[in-house]
N, C-alpha and C positions, 0 to 999 in steps of 0.2 A: 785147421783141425777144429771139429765141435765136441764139448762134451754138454750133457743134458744130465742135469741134476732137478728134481722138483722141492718144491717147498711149500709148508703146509705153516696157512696164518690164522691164526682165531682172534677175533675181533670182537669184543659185546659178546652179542645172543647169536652170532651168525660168523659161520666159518668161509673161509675162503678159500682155496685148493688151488695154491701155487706150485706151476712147473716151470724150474730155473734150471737153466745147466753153468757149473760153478766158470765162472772165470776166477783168474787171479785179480786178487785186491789191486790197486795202484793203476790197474790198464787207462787205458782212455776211455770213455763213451762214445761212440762215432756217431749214434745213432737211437733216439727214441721213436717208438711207434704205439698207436692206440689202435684198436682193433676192437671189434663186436661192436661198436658204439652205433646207434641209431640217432639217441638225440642231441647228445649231448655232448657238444663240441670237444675236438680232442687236444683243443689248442685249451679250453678250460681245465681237463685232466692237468695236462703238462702244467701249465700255471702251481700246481698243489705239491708236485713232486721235489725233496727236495736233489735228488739224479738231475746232470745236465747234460748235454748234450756240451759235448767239447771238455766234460768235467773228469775226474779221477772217478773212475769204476768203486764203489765199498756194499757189499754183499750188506753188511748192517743196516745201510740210508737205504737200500732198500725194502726192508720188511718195514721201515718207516715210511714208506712211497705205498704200501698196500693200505696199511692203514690209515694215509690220507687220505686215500681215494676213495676206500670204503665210506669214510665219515665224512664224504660228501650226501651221501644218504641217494644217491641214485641207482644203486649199481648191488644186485641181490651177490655175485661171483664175481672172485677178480683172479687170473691167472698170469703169471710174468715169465716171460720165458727170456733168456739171454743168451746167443748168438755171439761167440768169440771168434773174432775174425783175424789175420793177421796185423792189418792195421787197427783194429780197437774192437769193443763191444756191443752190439745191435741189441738195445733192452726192449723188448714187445709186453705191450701191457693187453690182454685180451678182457675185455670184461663183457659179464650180460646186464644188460639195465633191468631197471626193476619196471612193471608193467606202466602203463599211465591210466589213472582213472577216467572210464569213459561217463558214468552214471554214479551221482551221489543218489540212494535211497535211507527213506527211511520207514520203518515200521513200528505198530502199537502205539502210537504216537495218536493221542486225542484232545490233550489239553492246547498242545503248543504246534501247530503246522508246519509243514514245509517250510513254509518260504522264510517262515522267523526264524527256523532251525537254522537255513541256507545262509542268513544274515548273520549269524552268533558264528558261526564256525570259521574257520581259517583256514580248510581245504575246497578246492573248484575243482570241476573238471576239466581233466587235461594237466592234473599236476600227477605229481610222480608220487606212487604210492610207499608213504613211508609210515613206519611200522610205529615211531616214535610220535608223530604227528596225530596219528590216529588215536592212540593216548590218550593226548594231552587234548583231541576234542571230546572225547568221552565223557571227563571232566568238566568241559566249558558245554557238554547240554545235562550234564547233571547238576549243574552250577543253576541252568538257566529252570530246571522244575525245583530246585531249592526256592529260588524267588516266589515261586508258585506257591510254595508250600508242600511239596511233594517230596520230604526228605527219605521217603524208603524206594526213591527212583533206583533203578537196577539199568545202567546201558553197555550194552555188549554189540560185536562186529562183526561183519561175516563177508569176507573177501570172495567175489563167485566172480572165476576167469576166463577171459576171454581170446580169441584168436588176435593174430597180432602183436602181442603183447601187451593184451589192454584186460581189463578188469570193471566191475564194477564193486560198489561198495556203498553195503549196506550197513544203517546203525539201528539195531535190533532196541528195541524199549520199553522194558515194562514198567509203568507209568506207578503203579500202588495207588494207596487212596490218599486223600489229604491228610494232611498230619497239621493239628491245633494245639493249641496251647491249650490244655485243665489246668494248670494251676500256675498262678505267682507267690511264690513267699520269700521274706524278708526273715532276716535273722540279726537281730542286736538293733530292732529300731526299738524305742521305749518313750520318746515321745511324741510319737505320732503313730497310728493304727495303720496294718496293712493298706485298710480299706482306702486310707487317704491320701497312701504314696503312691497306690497303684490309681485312682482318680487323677491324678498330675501326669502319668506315663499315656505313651501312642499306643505304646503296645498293651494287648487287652487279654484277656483270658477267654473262650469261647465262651458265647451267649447262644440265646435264643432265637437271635436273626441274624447268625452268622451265616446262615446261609445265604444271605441277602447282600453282608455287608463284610467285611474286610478282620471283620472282628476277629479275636484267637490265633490271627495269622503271625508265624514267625519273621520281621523282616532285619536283620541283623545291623541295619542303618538304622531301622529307628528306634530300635534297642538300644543303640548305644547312645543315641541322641538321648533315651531318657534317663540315662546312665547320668549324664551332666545335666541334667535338668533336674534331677534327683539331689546331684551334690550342692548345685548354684541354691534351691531350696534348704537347705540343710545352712548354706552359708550366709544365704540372706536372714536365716533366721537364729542368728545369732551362734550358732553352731561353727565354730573358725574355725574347729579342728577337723571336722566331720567327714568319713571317707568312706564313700561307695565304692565296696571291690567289683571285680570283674563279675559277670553274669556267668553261674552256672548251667548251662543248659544240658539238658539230661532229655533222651529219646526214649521212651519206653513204649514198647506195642503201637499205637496208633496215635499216642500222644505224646508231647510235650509240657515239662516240666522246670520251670526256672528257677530257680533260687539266687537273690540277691543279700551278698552281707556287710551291713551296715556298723562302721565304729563312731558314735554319733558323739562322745567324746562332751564336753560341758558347755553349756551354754550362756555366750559371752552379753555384758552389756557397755557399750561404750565411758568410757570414764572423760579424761580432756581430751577437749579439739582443738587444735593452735595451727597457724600459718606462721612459717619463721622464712625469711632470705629475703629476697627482691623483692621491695613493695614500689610497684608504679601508680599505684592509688591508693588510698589511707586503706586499712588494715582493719577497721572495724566493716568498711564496705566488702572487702574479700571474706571476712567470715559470715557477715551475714547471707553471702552467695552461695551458702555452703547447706547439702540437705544434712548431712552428718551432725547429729547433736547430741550433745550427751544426756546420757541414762537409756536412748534409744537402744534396741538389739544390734549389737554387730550385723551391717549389711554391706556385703562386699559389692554386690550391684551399685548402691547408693557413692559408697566410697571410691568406684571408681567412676562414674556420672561426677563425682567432685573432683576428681582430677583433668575428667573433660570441660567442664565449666571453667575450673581457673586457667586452664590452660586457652582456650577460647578468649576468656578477659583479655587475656597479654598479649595474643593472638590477633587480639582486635584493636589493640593499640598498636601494632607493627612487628610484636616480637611473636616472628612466628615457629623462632625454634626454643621457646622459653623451654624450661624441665621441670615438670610437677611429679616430684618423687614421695610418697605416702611411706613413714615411717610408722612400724604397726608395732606397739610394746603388748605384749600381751602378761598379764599377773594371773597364772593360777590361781591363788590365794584367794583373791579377791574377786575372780570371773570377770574382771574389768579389762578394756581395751582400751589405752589413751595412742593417741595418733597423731602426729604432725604432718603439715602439708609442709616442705621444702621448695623454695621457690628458687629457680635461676635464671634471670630474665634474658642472657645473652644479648647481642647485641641486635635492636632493629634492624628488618629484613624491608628493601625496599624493589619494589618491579621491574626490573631492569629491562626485559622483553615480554610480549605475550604476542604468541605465536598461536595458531588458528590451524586446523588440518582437519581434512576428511572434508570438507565444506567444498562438493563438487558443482551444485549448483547455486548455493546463497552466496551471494557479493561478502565479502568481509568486511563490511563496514554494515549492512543488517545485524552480524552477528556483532561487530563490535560495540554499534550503539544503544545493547542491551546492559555493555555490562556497568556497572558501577564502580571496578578496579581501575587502576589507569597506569603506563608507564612509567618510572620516575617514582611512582609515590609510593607512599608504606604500604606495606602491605594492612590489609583490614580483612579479619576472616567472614566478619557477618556481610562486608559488603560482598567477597567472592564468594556465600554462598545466596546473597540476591542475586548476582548475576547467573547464575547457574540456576535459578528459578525462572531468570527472566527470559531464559534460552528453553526451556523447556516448556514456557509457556506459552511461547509461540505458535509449539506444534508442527515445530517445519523437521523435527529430526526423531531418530528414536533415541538415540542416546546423547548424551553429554557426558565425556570423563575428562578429570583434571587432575593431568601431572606439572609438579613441580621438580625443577633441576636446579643446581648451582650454576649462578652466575658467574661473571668474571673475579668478582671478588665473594668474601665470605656473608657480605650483608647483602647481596645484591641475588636476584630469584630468577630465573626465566617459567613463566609459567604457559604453561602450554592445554588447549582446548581443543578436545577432539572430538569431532562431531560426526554422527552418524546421519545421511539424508535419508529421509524416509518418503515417500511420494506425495505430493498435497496438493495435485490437479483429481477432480473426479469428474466424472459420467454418469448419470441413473438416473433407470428408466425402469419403471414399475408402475402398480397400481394396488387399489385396496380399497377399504373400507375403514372410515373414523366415523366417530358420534359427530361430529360438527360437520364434514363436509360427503358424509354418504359415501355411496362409490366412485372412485375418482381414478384417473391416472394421472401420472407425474413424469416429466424430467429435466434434469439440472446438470450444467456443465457449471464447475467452479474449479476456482486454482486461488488458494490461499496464499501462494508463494510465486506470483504472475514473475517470470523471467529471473526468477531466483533477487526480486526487488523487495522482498516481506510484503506487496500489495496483494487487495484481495480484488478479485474480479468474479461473479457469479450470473449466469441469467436461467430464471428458473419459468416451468410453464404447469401449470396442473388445469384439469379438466376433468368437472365432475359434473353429477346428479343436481347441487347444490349452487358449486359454484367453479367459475372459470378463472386464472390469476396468469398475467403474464409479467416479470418483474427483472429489473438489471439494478445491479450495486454494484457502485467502485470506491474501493478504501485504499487511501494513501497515508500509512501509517505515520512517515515523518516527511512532512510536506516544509521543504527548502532547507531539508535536511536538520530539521529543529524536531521535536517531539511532539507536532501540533499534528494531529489525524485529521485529515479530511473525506468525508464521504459524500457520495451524492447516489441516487437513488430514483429510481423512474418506474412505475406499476400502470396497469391495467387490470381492474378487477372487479367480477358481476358474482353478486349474491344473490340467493334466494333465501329471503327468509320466511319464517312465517306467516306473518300477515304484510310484508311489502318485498319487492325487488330494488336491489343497491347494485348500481353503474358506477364506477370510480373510475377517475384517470387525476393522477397527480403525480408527483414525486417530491424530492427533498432535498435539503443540502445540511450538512451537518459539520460540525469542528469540535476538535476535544484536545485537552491540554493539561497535563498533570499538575496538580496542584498542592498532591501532601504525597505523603509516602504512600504507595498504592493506593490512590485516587487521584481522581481524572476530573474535572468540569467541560459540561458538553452544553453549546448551543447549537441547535436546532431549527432552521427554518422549512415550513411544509405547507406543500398547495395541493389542494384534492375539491374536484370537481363531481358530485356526486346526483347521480339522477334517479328522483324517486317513483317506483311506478307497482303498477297493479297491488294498492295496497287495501286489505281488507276491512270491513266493514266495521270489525270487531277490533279493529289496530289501536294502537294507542294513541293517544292525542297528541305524543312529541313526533309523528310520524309527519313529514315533511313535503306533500308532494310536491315534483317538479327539480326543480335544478337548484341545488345547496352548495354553494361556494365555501371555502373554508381556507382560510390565508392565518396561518397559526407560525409563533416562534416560542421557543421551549429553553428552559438548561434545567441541567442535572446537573448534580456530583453523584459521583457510583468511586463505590468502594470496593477494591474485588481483592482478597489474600489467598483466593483458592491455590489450589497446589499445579491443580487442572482444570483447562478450561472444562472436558467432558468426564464426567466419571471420577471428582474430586475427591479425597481425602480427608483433609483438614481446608483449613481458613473459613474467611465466610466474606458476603458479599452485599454491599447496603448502595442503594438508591433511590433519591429522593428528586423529585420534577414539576416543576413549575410548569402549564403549557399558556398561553395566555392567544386566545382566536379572536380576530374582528379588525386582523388587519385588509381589511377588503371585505367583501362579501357578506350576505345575508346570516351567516353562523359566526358568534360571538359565543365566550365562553373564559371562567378560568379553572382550570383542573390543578388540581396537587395530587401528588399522589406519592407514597410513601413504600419501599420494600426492602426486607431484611432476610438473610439466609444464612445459619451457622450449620459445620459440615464438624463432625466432633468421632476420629477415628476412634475404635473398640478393638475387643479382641479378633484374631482369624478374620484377620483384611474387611470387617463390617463398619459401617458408618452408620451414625445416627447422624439424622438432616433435621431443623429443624427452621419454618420457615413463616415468615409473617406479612402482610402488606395491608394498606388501609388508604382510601383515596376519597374524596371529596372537590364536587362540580360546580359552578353558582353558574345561571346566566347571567353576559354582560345586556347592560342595558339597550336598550333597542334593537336587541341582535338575538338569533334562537340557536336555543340549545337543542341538537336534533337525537332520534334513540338510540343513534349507534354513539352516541357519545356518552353515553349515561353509562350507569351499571348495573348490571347483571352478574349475576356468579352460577354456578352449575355447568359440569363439565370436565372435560380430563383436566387443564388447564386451572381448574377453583376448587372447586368441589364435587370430587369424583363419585360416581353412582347417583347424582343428580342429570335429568335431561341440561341439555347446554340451552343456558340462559332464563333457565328455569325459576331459578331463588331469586328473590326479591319481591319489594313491594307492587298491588296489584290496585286497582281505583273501585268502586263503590260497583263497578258492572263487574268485578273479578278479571278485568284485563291487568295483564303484566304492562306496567311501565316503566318497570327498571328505578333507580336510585338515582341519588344525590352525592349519597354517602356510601363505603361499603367498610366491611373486615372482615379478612380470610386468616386461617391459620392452616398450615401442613405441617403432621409430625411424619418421619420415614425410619423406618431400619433398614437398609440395602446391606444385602447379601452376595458375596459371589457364588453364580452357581457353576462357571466354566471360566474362572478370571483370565487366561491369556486370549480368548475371543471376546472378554468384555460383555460376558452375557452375566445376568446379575438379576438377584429374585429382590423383592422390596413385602413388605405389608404396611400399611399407613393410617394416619386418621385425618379427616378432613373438618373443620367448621366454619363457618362465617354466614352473613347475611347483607342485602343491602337495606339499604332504608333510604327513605323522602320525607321532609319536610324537619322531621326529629332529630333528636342526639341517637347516637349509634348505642341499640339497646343489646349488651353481651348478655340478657338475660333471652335474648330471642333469636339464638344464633342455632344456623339447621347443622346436625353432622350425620359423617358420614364415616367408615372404616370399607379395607379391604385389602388387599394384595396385588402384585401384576411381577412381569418379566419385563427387563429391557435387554436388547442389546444396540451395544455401540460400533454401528454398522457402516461400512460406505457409505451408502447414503442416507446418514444421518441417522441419529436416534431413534429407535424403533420403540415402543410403549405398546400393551398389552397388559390392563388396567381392570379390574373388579372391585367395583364399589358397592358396598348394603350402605342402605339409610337407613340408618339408626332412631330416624323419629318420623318414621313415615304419615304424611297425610293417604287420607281418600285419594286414590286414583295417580299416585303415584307411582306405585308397585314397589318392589323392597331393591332395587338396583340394577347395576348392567355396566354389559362389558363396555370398554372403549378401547379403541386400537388407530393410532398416530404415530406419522413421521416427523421430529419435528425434537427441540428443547425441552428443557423443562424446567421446573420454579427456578 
């Protein structure tokens, strides 16, 4: 016998119109079935339901079986019918799906395109269109003209269907105009002027060239970033109490209105400073490491820079989970803040493992023999962060991170170093145009990380107007596994200069060995054969023709703290060289020569460079000193917006013959103007001169100022240099571009 009942479910926004015919409660299930279904498997339906097949019949679990299946969001109608059989009941679930999107569109759409739309959202074609999803993208491209600045964005939908069961789906947009910020105001600041909290904030009020620039634009990140920049100001300036409320923002008509309220509360001055607990060095040494001093303003910055210091100290004697706890008494009364540093030295922490990962091509013993920390022994914080300098200075990775775990016991650390490889073989091949060598091409294969062994290996070829250079160098940074560098070095190279032509063939052999704390002592041996020809009438008298031999040996100490090798931050970098020639051959000679460079980080990622060198030649006896050994300055490399080789002393007919003696100075501001591609603006000043015979006169020294771009390229540092001469002679002109691949001071 069948009887056929219907039942009618309403779900959400969307009704469903179920036809059931009643069985008795308790029966059996013999039988579920799915029906209408196109995509969507009927084994995934049955999964939701909770009706079993073999299970007890209950008319209730099933209006609960509609509603699951509804709130799978596939299925626009769902109808149930149930079939009472003699042996049990036959439950058919009949549903229609809902269409599937063939075509996402969009319209009115000018500021933001397609394809970043297509990217932001979280519907594709070919997914099933649902009504709640559609929604909630509404929201994420109203979200995405908010960032724009586009807070009177309007977006609406419009469903146009298809055979099939398919659809497209459009997102309608009317975009409005930009909306900016007119005004910032403060309320309850008293001392300190609108003008000067809003000077500290990103965020800006429209100007004059906002059209240009980013100005007046609402961005809710950087709002609230100056929300705490506002308060850390208020707290470093002696204001403890001081609380910046949330930002009111208010949208009226086309603009934007912020209001910030300020409870700036009294402003404190430090009263006593003391350290009390664990002293592992006398106690007048720990307060004087301290910036915190009394009568100064309350500064929360400082005081807590004094909890990273002391803890650092302990840190660097072994304890490296000492506890620097800052007790803060504050006296209304008095506006005074006396403070105690709390020391708990814990017990010395010593290295029990260091463990090494990510490192898929460098040997682990490259990486280990940088660091300064070692197994077994205390931990030392300033050595593990030399080491982590010493890894990054290599340039073989992009990153270096350092975690620490517990060892087997409570003293003992595993420290663990994870290294990201970065690529450090190159290829390039180009051409161009410098002040010194004219138009030229170039190319060089180098690998700074030869077999993942830290050696360098590179052989470079250029070919120009000027001049032709063919060259190989091999560096073995720890030769017999000790910290001695060995290099050696082989060239071919024809110049043309102005009044002669230079044929070289030589090479070199070179060794270096640390000898203070970031520095190195380098000896130097070099042979260069050089052959002098078609030189002019008007050349200088050190001009040498024919074949000049030059058997020379050299040391330096070089001193380098940079942070990086290319594109430094902080340290600085000193070397000074002895060369002494006349070991063989017709050229004799002794050279000194002196150079220094301090790198001094600013605000907004800028560097001030500031850089100096000064050298002095004597010929040895019976032996000549030739002109390419002498000096000259002018040039991207000395003094920029002079011709190269220009400056210097001249002889009684107005021929240059170069110096004796010389002194450069470079001052730099480096700018980023794209810092994650390492392109970077500069403006500089340049002075120095050489001189013959005399003391080095600083009252006669030529300058120069100007600007330029670098970037730090594959193949190597690019320079793009504008120099004026500032004390122009006759017939110099007032300056000029220079454009090099290549280092710099």
């Amino acid at each position: 016998m069948r009887l056929y009942i219907y039942v009618l479910i309403c779900s959400l926004a969307c009704c469903c119109i179920a036809t059931a015919i009643w069985a008795q409660d308790g029966s059996t299930v013999k039988e579920i079935r799915v029906t209408g279904n196109q995509r969507i498997e009927a084994d995934a339906i049955i999964r939701v339901l909770g009706t079993r097949t073999g299970g007890v019949y209950d008319a209730a679990r099933l209006s609960e079986d509609l509603e699951a299946i509804y709130n799978m969001g596939y299925f626009d109608d769902i109808r149930v019918e149930v079939i009472s059989e003699s042996d049990g009941n036959i439950v058919i679930f009949d549903v229609r799906e809902k269409p599937t999107i063939r075509e996402i569109e969009f319209s009115g759409n000018r500021t933001i395109d397609n394809e970043k739309m297509k990217e932001n959202i979280d519907i594709s074609t070919g997914s099933i269109l649902n009504i709640f999803r559609i929604q909630r993208n509404l929201r994420i491209i109203e979200a995405l003209y908010r960032e724009k600045n586009y807070h009177n964005v309007k977006v609406s939908y419009v469903i146009h269907p298809l055979e099939h069961n398919q659809a497209n789906l459009e997102f309608v947009i009317e975009e409005g105009e930009k909306v900016r910020i007119k005004e910032i105001n403060f309320d309850g600041n008293q001392a300190y002027t609108s003008k000067e909290l809003i000077k500290m904030m990103n965020t800006s009020e429209k100007g004059f060239f906002s059209w240009l620039t980013s100005s007046g634009e609402l961005d809710h990140d950087k709002l609230a970033q100056d929300i705490m920049t506002l308060n850390a100001f208020y707290h470093n300036s002696g204001y403890a109490d001081a609380r910046i409320g949330e930002p009111e923002i208010e949208f009226k008509d086309e603009w934007i209105y912020i209001l910030i309220k300020i409870d700036e509360g009294d402003q404190y001055r430090m009263g006593s400073v003391d350290v009390e607990g664990d002293f592992i060095i006398d106690k007048k040494d720990l307060m004087a490491s301290l910036a915190t001093v009394t009568d100064d303003y309350y500064n929360r910055d400082t005081i807590r820079q004094d909890v990273l210091t002391l803890t650092d100290i302990y840190a660097d004697k072994g304890y490296a989970r000492a506890d620097v706890m800052p007790e803060i008494r504050k006296d209304p009364e008095t506006a005074a803040i006396d403070i105690v540093f709390h020391i708990e030295q814990n017990q010395p922490v010593y290295f029990e493992r260091i463990i090494i990962t990510g490192n898929t091509k460098t040997h682990d013993k490259v990486i280990r023999r940088e660091l300064t920390v070692y197994e077994q022994e205390l931990f030392r914080s300033n050595r593990l962060k030399r080491s982590i300098q010493n890894l990054q200075r290599l340039d073989f990775f992009e990153d270096v991170n350092v975690r620490t775990h517990r060892g087997s016991a409570d003293d003992q650390m595993i420290l663990q170093l994870d290294v990201a490889e970065k690529p450090t073989g190159t290829f390039t091949f180009g051409g161009g145009y410098s002040g010194v060598d004219k138009l030229y091409v170039m190319a060089s294969v180098s690998e700074r990380n030869l077999f993942g062994r830290g050696q360098f290996l590179e052989f470079r070829t250029q070919a120009g107007s000027e001049s032709q250079l063919f060259s190989l160098s091999f560096v073995e940074p720890w030769l017999f596994d000790i910290p001695l560098s060995a290099g050696v070095d082989a060239y071919k190279w024809n110049r043309d200069y102005d009044d002669y032509d230079r044929e070289s063939v030589g090479g070199g052999l070179r060794f270096g060995y640390p000898v203070f704390d970031y520095t190195r002592g380098y000896i130097r041996y070099a042979y260069d054969v050089s052959d002098i020809t078609n030189i002019s009438e008007l050349a200088s008298p050190y001009i040498l023709p024919g074949q000049n031999i030059e058997s020379s040996v050299s040391l330096s100490l070089v001193y380098d703290s940079r942070d990086r090798a290319f594109n430094p931050s902080e340290g600085a970098t000193h070397k000074g060289t002895v060369q002494y020639a006349g070991l063989g051959g017709n050229i004799g000679f002794t050279k000194f020569t002196a150079e220094t460079g301090w790198y001094y980080p600013l605000f907004w990622s800028t560097v001030f460079f500031a850089h100096g060198e000064t050298g002095y030649v004597i010929e040895n006896s019976g032996k000549d000193l030739p002109d390419y050994e002498r000096f000259y300055l002018g040039g991207i490399n000395s003094l920029r917006g002079f011709d190269w080789r220009s400056v210097g002393p001249v002889n009684e007919d107005g021929i240059e013959i170069g110096g004796d003696r010389y002194v450069q100075f470079n001052l730099e501001y480096i700018f980023p103007i794209i810092k994650d591609a390492g392109f970077m603006g500069l403006v500089f000043y340049d002075t120095g001169n050489a001189f013959e015979g005399g003391p080095i006169d600083l009252e006669d020294l030529r300058e120069s100022a100007g600007f330029g771009i670098r970037w730090y390229s594959p193949m190597g540092p690019l320079r793009l240099e504008r120099g004026y001469i500032l004390d122009s002679k006759p017939g110099e002109g007032s300056g000029r571009w220079e454009f090099t691949i290549g280092g710099f001071f």
